[in-house]
Residue, then its C-alpha position, 0 to 999 in steps of 0.5 A: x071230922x078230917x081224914x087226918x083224924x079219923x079212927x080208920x075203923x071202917x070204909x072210905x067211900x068217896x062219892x066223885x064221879x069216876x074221872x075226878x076220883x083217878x086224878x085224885x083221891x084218899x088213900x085206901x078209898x073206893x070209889x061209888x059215885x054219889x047218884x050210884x050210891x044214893x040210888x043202889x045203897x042197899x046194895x052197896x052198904x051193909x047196917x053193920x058196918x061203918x063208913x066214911x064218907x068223902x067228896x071233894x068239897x063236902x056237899x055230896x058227902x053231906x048230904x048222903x050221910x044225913x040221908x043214910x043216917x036216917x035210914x040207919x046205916x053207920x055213917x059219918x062225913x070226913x073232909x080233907 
């Protein structure tokens, strides 16, 4: 799914490190850092709610959505 097409019915969460997410970044995204993430999810995301999850070339977002699938969160990768 791209950003461009996207419902807009839940968080953007973009998983760069803080650097590469000031030069560049969605629209109405926050920033958590992949290793941030994946080590604090359930602090972070809440099993109610959905999220979007973005990364400039797609692995880390990939990755961390399979991941939280598993563990039951609402999740889905977006792309450029």
């Amino acid at each position: 799914m791209t950003y461009r097409n996207f419902p807009h019915d839940g968080t953007i969460i973009d998983l760069e490190d803080v650097v590469t997410y000031n030069m560049e970044h969605l629209p109405n995204s926050q920033n958590i850092p992949y290793d941030k993430l994946m080590f604090n999810y359930k602090e972070y995301l809440n099993k109610n709610q959905k999220y979007y999850l973005y990364c400039t070339k797609g692995r880390k977002s990939k990755k961390a959505t399979e991941i939280l699938k598993y563990y039951g969160y609402n999740v889905e990768q977006i792309t450029k």
